[in-house]
MIKOL-935475 format. One line per field, with one value per residue (C-alpha): x, y, z; residue in three letters. Coordinates in nm, 3 decimals, m for minus. Each point is the difference from the previous one (the first is absolute). Layout:
<rs>
c1	[X	...]
c2	[Y	...]
c3	[Z	...]
rest	[ala	...]
</rs>
This chain:
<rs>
c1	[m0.274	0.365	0.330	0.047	m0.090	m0.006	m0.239	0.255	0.065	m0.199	0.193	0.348	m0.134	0.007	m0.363	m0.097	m0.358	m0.223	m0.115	m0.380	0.083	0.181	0.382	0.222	0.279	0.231	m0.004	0.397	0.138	m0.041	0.392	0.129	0.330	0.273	m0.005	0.339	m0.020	m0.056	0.397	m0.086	m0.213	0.288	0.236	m0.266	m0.034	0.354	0.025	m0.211	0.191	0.311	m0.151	m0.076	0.346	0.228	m0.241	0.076	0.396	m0.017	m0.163	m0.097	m0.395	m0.069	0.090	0.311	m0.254	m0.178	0.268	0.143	m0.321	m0.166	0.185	m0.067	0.281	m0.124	0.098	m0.022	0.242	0.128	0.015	0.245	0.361	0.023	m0.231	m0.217	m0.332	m0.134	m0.361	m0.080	m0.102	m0.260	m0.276	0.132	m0.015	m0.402	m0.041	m0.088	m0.291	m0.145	0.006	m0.141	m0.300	m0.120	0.057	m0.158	m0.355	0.026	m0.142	m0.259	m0.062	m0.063	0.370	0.172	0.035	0.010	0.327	m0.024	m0.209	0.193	0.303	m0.257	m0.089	0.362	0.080	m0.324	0.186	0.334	m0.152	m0.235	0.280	0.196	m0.266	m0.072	0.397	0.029	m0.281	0.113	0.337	m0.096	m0.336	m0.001	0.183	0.315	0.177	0.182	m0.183	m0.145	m0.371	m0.131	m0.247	m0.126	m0.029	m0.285	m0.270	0.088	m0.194	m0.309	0.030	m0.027	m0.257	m0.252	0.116	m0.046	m0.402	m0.214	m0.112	0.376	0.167	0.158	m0.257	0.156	0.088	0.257	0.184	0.098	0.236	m0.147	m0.344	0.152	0.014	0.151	m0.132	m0.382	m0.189	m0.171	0.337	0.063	m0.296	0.091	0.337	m0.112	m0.306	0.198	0.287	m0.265	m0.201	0.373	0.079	m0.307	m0.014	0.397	m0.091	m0.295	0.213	0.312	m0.270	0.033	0.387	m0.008	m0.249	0.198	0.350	m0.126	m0.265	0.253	m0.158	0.287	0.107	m0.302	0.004	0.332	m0.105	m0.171	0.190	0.333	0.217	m0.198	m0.219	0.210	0.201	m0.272	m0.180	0.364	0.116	m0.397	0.082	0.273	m0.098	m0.318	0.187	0.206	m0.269	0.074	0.380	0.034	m0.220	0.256	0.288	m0.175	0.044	0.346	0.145	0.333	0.018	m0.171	0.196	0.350	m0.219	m0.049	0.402	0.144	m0.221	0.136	0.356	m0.034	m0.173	0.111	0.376	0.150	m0.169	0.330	0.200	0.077	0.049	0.222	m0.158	0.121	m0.146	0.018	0.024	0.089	0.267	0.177	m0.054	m0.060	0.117	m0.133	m0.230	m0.104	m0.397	m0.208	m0.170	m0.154	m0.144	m0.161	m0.162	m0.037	m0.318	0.051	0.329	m0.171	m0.305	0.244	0.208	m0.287	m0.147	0.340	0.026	m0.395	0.106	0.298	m0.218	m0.278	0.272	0.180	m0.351	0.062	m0.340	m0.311	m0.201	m0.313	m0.226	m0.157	0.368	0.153	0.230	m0.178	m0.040	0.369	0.049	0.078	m0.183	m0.315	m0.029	0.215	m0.290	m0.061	0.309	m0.066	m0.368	0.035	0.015	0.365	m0.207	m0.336	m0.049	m0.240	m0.327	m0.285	m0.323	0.221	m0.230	m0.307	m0.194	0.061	m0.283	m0.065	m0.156	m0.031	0.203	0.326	m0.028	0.054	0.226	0.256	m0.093	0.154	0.303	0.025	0.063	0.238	0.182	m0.026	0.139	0.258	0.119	0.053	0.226	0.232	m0.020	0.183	0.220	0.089	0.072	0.239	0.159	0.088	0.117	m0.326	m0.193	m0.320	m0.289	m0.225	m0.357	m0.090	0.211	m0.110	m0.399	0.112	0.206	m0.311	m0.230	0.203	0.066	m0.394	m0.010	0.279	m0.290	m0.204	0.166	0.081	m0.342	m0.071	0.274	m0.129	0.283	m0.226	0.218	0.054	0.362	0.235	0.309	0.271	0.195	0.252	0.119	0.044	0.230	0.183	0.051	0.135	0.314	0.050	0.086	m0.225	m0.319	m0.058	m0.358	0.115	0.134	m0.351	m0.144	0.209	m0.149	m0.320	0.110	0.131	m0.310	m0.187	0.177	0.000	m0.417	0.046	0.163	m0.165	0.233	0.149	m0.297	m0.044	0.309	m0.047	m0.340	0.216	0.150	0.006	m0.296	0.258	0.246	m0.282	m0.148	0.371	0.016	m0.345	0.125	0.243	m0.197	m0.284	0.217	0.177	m0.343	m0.134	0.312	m0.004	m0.329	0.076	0.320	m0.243	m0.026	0.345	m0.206	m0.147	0.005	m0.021	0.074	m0.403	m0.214	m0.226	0.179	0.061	m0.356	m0.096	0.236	m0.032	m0.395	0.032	0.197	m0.139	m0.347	0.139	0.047	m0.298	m0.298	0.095	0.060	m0.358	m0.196	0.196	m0.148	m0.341	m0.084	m0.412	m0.007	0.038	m0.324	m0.160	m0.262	0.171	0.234	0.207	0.011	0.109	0.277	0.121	0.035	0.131	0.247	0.141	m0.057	0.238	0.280	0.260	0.152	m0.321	m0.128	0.364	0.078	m0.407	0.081	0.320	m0.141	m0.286	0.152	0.315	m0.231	m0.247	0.205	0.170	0.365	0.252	0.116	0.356	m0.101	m0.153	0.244	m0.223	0.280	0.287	m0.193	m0.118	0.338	0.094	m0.255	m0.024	0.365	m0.019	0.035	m0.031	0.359	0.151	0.131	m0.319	m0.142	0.246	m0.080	m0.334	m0.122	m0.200	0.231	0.012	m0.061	m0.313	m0.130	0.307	0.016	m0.375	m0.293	0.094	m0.362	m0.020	m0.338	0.273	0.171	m0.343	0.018	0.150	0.203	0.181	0.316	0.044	0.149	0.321	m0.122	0.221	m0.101	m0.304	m0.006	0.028	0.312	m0.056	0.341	0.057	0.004	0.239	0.006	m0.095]
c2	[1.999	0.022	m0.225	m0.058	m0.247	m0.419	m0.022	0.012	m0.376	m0.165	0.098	m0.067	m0.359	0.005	m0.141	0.033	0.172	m0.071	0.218	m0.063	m0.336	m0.168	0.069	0.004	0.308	0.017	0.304	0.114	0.142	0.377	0.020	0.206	m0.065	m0.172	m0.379	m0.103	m0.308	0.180	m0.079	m0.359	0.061	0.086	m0.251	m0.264	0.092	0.054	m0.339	m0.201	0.205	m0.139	m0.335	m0.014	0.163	m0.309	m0.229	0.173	m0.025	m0.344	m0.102	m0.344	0.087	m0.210	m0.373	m0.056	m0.052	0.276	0.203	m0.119	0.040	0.290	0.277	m0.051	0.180	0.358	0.205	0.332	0.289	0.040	0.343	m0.158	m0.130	m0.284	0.034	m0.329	0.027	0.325	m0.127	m0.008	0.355	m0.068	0.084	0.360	0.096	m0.041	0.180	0.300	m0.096	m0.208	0.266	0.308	m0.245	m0.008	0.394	0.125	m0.184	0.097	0.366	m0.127	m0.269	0.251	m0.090	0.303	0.051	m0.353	m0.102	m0.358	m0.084	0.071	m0.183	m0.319	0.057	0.024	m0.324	m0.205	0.156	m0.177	m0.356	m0.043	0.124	m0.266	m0.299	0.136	m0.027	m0.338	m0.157	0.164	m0.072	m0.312	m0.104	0.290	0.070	m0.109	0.305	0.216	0.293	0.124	0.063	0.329	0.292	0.118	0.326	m0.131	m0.006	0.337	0.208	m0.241	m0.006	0.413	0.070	m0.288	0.195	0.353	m0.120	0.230	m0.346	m0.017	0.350	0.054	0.190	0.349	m0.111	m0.272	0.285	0.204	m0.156	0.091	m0.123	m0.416	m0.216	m0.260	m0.268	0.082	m0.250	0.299	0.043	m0.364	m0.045	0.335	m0.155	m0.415	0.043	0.163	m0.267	m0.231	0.091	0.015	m0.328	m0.186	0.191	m0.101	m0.373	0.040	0.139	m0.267	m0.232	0.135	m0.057	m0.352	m0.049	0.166	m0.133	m0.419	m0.010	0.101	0.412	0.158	m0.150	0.133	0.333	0.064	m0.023	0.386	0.110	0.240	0.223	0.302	m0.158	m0.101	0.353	0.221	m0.246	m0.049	0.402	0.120	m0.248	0.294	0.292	0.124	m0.108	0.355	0.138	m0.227	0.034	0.352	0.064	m0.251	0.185	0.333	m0.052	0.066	0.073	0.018	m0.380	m0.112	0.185	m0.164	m0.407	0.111	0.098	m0.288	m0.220	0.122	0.058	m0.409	m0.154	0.215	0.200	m0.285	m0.346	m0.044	0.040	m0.355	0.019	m0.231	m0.263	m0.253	m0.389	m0.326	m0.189	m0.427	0.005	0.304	0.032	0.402	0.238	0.281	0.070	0.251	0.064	0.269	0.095	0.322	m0.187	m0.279	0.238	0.380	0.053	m0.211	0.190	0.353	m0.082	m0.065	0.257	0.258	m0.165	0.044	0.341	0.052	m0.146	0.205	0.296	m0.054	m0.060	0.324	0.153	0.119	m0.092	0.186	m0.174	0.137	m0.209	0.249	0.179	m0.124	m0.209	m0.177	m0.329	m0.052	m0.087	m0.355	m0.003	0.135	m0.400	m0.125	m0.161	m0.244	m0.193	m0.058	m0.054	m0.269	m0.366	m0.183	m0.295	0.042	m0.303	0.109	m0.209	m0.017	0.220	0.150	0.340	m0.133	m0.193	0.126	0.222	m0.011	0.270	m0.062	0.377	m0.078	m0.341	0.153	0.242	m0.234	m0.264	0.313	m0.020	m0.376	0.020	0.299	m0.269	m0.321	0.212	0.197	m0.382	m0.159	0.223	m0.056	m0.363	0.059	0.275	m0.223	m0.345	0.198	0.143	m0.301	m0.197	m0.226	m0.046	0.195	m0.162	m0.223	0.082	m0.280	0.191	0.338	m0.142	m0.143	0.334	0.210	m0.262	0.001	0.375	0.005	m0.205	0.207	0.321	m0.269	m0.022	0.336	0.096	m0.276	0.118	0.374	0.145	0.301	m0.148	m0.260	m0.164	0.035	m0.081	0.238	0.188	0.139	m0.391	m0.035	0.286	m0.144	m0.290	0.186	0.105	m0.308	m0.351	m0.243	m0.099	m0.219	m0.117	m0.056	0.340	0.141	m0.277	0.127	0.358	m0.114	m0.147	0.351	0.152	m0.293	0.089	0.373	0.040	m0.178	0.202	0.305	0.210	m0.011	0.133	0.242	0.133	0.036	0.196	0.274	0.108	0.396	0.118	0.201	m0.317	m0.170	0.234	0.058	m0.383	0.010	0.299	m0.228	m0.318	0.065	0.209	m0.321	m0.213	0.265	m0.038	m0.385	0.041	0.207	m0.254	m0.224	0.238	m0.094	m0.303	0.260	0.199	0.344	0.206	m0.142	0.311	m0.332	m0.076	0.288	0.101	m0.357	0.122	0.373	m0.039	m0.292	0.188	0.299	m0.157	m0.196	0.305	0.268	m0.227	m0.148	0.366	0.112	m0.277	0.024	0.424	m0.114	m0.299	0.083	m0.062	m0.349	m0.133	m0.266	m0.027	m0.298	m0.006	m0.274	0.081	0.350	m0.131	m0.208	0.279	0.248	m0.238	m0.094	0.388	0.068	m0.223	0.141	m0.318	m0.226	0.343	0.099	m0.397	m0.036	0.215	m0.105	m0.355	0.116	0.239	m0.237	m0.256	0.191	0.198	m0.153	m0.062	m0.256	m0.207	0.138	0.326	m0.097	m0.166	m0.335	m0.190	0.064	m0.028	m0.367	m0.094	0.123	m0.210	m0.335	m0.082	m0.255	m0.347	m0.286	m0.078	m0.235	0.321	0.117	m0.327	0.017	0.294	0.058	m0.345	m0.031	m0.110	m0.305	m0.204	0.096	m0.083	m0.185	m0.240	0.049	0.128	m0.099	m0.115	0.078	0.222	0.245	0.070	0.205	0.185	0.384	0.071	m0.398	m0.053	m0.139	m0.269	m0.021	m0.229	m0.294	m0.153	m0.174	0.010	0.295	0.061	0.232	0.185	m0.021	0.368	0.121	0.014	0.290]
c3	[7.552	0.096	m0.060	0.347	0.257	m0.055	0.279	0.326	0.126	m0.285	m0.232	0.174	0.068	m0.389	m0.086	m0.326	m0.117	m0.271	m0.315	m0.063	m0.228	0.262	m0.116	0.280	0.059	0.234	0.244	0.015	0.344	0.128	m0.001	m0.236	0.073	m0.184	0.007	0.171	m0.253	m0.295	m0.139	0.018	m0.256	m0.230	0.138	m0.048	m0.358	m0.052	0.110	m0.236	m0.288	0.150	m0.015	m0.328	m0.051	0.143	m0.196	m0.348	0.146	0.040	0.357	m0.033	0.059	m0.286	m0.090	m0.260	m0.256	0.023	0.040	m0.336	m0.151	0.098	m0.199	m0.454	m0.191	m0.116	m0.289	0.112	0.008	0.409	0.146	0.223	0.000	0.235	0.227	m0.111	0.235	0.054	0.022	0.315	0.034	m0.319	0.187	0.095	m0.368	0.069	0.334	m0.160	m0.207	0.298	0.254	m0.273	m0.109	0.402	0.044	m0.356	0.149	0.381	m0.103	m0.179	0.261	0.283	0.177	m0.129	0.413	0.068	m0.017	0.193	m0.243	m0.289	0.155	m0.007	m0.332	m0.080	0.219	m0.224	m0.350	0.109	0.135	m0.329	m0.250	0.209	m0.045	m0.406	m0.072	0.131	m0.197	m0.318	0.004	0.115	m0.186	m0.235	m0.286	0.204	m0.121	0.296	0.005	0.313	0.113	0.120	0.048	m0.335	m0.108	m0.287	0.292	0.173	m0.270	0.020	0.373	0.022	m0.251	0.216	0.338	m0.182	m0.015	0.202	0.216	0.076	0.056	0.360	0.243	0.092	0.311	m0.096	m0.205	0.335	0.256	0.281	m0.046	m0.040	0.250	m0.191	0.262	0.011	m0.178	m0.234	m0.119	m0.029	m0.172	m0.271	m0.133	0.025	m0.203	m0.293	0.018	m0.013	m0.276	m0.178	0.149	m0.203	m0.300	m0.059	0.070	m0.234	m0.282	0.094	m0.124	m0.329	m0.030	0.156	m0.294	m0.274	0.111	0.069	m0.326	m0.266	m0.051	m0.005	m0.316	m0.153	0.143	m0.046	m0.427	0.089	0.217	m0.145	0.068	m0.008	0.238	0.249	m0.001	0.082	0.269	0.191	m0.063	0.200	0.266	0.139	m0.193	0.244	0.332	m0.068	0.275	0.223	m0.045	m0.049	0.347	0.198	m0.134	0.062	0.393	m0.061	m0.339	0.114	0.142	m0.281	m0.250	0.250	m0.033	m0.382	m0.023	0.156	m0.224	m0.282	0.109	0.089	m0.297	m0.297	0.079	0.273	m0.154	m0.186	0.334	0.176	0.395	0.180	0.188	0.246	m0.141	0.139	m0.269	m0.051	m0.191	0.151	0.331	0.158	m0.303	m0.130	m0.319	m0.178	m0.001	m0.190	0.287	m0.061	m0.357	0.161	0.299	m0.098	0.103	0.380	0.023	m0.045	0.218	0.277	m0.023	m0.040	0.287	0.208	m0.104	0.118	0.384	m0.026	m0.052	0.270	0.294	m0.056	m0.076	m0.333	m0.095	0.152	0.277	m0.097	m0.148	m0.212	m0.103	m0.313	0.022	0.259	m0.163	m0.088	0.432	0.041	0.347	m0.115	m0.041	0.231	0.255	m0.258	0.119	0.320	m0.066	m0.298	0.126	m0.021	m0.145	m0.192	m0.260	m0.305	m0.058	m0.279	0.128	0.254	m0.098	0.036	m0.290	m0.348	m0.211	m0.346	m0.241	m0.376	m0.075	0.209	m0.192	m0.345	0.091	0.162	m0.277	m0.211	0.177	m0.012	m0.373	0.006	0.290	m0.248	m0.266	0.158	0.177	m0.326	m0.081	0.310	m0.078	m0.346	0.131	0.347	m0.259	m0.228	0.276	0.249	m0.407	m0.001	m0.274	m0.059	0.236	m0.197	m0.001	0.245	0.245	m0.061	0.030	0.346	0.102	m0.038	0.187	0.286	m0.025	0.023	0.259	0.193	m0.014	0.144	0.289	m0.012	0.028	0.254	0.261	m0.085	m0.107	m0.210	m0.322	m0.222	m0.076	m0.346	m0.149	0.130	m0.252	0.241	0.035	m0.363	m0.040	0.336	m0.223	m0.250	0.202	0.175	m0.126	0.222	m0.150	0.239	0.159	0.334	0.037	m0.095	0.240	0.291	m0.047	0.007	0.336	0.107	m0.110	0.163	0.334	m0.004	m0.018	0.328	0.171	0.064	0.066	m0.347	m0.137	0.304	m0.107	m0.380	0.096	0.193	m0.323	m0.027	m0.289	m0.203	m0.038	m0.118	m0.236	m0.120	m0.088	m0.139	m0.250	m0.105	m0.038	m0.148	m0.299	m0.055	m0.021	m0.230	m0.213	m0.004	m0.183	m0.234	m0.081	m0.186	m0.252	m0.124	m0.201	m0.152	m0.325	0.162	m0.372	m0.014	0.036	0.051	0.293	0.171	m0.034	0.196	0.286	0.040	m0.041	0.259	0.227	m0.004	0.054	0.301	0.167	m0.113	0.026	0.344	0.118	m0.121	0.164	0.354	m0.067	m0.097	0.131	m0.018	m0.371	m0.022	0.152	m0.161	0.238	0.113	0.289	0.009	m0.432	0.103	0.178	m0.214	m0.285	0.322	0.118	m0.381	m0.151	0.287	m0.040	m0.247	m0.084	m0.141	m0.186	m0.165	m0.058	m0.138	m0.235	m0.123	m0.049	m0.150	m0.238	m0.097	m0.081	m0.189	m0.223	m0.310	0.040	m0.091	0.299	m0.061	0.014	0.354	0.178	m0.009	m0.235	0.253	0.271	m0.065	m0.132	0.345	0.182	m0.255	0.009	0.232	m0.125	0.212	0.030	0.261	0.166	0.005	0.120	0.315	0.101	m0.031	0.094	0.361	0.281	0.153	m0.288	m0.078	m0.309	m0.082	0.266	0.121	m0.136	m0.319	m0.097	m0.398	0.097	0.191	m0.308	m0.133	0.308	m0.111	0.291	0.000	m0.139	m0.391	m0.003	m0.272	m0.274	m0.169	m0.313	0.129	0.332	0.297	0.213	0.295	0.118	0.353	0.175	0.167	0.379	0.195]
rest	[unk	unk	unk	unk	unk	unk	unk	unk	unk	unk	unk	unk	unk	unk	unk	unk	unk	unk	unk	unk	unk	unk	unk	unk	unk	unk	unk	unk	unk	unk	unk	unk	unk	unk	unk	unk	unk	unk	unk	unk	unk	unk	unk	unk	unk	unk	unk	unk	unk	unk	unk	unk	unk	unk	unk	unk	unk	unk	unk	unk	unk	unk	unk	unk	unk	unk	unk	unk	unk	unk	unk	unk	unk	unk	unk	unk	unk	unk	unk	unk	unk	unk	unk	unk	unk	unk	unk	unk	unk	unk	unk	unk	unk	unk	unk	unk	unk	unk	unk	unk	unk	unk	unk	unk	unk	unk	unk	unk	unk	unk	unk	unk	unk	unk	unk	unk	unk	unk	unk	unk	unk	unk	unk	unk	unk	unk	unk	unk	unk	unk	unk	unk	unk	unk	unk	unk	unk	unk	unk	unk	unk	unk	unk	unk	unk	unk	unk	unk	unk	unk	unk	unk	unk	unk	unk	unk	unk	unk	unk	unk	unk	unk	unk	unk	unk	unk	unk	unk	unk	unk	unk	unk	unk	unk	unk	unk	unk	unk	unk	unk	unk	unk	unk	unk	unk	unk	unk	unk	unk	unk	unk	unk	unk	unk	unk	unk	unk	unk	unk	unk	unk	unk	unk	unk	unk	unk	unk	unk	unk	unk	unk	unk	unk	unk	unk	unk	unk	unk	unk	unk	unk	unk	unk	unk	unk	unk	unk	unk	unk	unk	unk	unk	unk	unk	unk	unk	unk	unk	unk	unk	unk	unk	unk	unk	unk	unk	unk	unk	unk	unk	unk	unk	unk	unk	unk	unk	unk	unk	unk	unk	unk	unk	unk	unk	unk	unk	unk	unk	unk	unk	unk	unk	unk	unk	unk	unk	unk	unk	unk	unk	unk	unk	unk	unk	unk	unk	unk	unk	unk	unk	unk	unk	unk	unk	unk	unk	unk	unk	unk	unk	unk	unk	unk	unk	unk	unk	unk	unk	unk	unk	unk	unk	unk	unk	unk	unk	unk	unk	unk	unk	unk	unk	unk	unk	unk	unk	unk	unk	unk	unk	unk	unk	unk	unk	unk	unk	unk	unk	unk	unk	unk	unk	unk	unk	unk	unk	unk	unk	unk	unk	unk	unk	unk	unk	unk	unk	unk	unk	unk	unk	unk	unk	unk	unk	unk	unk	unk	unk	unk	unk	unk	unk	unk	unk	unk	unk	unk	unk	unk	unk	unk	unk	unk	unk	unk	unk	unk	unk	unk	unk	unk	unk	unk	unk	unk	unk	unk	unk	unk	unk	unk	unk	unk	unk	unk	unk	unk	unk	unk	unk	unk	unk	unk	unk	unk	unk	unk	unk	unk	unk	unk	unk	unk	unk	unk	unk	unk	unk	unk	unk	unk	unk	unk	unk	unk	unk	unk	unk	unk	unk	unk	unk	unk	unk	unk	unk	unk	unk	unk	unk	unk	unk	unk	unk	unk	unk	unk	unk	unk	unk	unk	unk	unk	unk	unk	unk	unk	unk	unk	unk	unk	unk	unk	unk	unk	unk	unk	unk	unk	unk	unk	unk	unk	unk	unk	unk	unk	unk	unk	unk	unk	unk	unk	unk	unk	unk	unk	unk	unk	unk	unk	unk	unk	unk	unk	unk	unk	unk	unk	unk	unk	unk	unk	unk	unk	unk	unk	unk	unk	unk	unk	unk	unk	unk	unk	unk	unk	unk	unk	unk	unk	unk	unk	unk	unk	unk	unk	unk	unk	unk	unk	unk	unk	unk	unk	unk	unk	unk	unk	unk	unk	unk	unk	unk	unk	unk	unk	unk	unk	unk	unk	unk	unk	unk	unk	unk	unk	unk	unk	unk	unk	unk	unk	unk	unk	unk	unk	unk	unk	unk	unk	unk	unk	unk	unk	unk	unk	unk	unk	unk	unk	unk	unk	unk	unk	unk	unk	unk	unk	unk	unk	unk	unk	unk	unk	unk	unk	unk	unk	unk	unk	unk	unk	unk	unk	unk	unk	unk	unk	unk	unk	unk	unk	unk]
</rs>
């Protein structure tokens, strides 16, 4: 089979073909050249930014009232001087983690030489993390905190593809053997994003059902420190292969992407940039804005990438595809511009109808927990941060039942992941002083708009491998570190204590090695049993965070001693103040001004109402 040829005037009438299940793909163009459009593509998206920009400045979008409403004091320390709305670009601070979730599965998923694909994939991550961050900011725990590709569900998602029923045939590994528009090819790629497609709405189940009953509560009773540290730290820790071979294209890019990351968010963060605002109250001044604190890792990526295009028009870089070096061109993609669509609008089942099989269920069930646990957390950290008080537990039981939900849909529009709380917007919080919902809501706009636009995503895809295994160097070190964090609730002078961890750890990472070598020894004599022990056996993060639950709950230890009495100070502190009240409450009125049956008050995720001597007095919530 070859890469060339989309079957002469067929193809250029752009008719679509179908895979064996029916899904539809669009045949792109036999041009390779550059689209003559392709700036709109930036000017469009420049555009909404600017948008959202005059609204934050004061461009009457918005009624008076809601104007005057939509913006609750915060009490957080500003990395900036004057420059009052900085927002806008919130969604930015995500970009990275929604584009690396997309390329870490397109080997595994047979598209490794399929970039059009991967662009689509990328395009589906934006429009669902679009839809998920308006219905929790919205519905969910009403906190700001954006919705995105989670890393939880990339372990899980491997280990199922690493099955001998899923590995890539030999002949999607070489380049010239695709034709990425035969329907055998089709047919490779869709029936793996399909199988991951209904095993992640299978396992969403499970968080919808654990966030709306009330579980989490109970769970959260096991469920430590030294549980949590281990499962979060072997989320990262075994994606060093895939890191270290993206970087290994071209060390000294990656080592330039790695530099500039670290120049940005460690040595510069302190160093505010002047920055022309239009503000209300003072018309066009200038502010100073922390720039290269609130987007390192989007300032390197660019300028790697600039320094990549640099390189492959002066021809620094080798054109043969088998030199080293090779991978670092910026036109070794460049077809996927022209060929993406300007418009391509996301839709459930767009892959073809969903698969099930009981061992991709457990695994991603696996991550689902890691996910529940790991979101809590950015609750509490998002609430202290923006000056509200901690969320109440009916908020936190609705948070994770929409979050499940959002891997519902997630799984539905087949993006080959679920959906989380972002971390990266939580620390944006942290240096600005807006905690506002609508800001958060207009990013899920953005994101809304960009996964329509296909170019957008067309152009993420052509990101140089080194830049990206650079930035996955980086991230994936910082994940691995945020797990580890949680042992600061921790006695760590406990040889108790660091025996949990280290054993944990270590475990994590020998036993899932072993199994990967010898796969032969786990037969059971039952198939679908031996790939449910395959697929777990081989997922660092359930066996290293197995074991720390197991162990920290099985050997004797004062909760002190294991982080379990500041942890649930941490997480019980909420009372049900009238703060709370307003800001957790449903909007709209509901449950204060409807649905405010007496039956709804047993519900878990429904708002308390404040009680007064003998009666009930609901608080009213505040607008959105």
């Amino acid at each position: 089979m070859t890469g060339e040829g989309w079957g002469g005037a067929v193809a250029r009438a752009g008719v679509c073909c179908r895979s064996a299940s029916g899904a539809r793909r669009p045949l792109p163009p036999q041009s390779q050249a550059q689209d003559p459009c392709l700036p709109l593509t930036f000017i469009i998206l420049a555009g909404i930014e600017k948008l959202i920009f005059l609204y934050w400045s004061g461009f009457p979008f918005f009624s008076p009232w809601e104007d005057a409403n939509r913006s609750p004091p915060v009490a957080v320390k500003s990395a900036m001087t004057s420059c009052e709305h900085p927002d806008f670009l919130h969604f930015l601070t995500a970009l990275g983690g929604l584009v690396a979730v997309p390329l870490i599965l397109a080997k595994d998923l047979c598209l490794q030489h399929d970039s059009l694909t991967q662009s689509y994939l990328i395009s589906t991550m934006f429009f669902v993390s679009g839809i998920c961050t308006l219905l929790q900011v919205l519905l969910g725990v009403r906190l700001p905190i954006l919705q995105g590709g989670t890393f939880a569900f990339v372990a899980p998602s491997l280990a199922m593809l690493s099955l001998p029923a899923w590995k890539c045939p030999e002949w999607t590994l070489n380049a010239s053997q695709v034709n990425t528009s035969s329907p055998e090819f089709t047919e490779e790629w869709q029936k793996r994003i399909r199988e991951l497609q209904g095993v992640i709405m299978v396992a969403s189940c499970v968080q919808i059902l654990v966030g709306f009953s009330g579980l989490i509560g109970f769970l959260m009773r096991f469920i430590g420190p030294l549980t949590i540290a281990p499962t979060i730290s072997l989320m990262a820790l075994p994606l060093f292969h895939s890191a270290g071979n993206d970087a290994g294209t071209h060390w000294g890019i990656a080592a330039v992407t790695i530099f500039l990351i670290v120049l940005f968010s460690q040595y510069l963060k302190n160093v505010a940039v002047p920055m022309p605002i239009y503000g209300r109250e003072k018309k066009l001044h200038t502010s100073k804005f922390y720039l290269f604190q609130v987007f390192p890792v989007l300032l390197a990526l660019c300028i790697s990438w600039l320094l990549c295009f640099v390189l492959t028009v002066t021809n620094a870089l080798p054109a043969a595809p088998t030199a080293y070096g090779y991978q670092a061109r910026t036109d070794t993609k460049a077809n996927v511009l022209s060929q993406a669509p300007w418009f391509r609008f996301p839709y459930p089942g767009q892959w073809g109808l969903p698969t099930i099989s009981p061992a991709g269920v457990f695994g991603i069930t696996a991550g689902v927990i890691s996910s529940i646990v790991e979101s809590i957390g950015d609750y509490y950290a998002c609430a202290r941060l923006v000056g509200a008080p901690p969320p109440p537990k009916h908020a936190i039981n609705r948070g994770i039942g929409i979050e499940g939900l959002g891997c519902l849909l997630a799984g539905a529009w087949g993006s080959g992941n679920g959906t989380t709380s972002y971390s990266q917007n939580i620390a944006a919080l942290s240096i600005t002083r807006v905690g506002s919902r609508m800001v958060i809501v207009a990013a899920g706009c953005v994101l809304l708009v960009m996964g329509v636009f296909g170019k957008i995503g067309a152009a993420f895809a052509t990101i140089p491998t080194p830049v990206i295994g650079g930035m996955f160097l980086v991230m994936f070190g910082i994940i691995a570190a945020v797990g580890i964090s949680n042992l600061q609730y921790v006695d760590m002078n406990s040889s108790r204590n660091i025996f949990v961890f280290g054993f944990s750890i270590f475990c994590g990472l020998a036993v899932p090695n072993w199994v990967n070598k010898n796969p032969e020894m786990l037969h059971t004599g039952i198939l679908q049993l031996d790939q449910v022990f395959l697929v777990l056996l081989t997922t660092d993060m359930f066996v290293g965070g197995f074991l720390g639950f197991l162990l920290d709950n099985t050997i004797p230890g004062s909760p002190e001693e294991r982080g379990l009495l500041t942890w649930s100070q941490i997480h019980e502190e909420s009372e049900q103040t009238m703060k709370a009240s307003e800001i957790y409450s449903l909007p709209c009125g509901i449950g204060t001004k409807f649905c405010t049956s007496s039956y709804t008050w047993y519900l878990p995720f429904w708002p308390r109402p404040e009680h007064h001597g003998k009666g009930f007095k609901t608080i009213a919530s505040t607008p959105v």
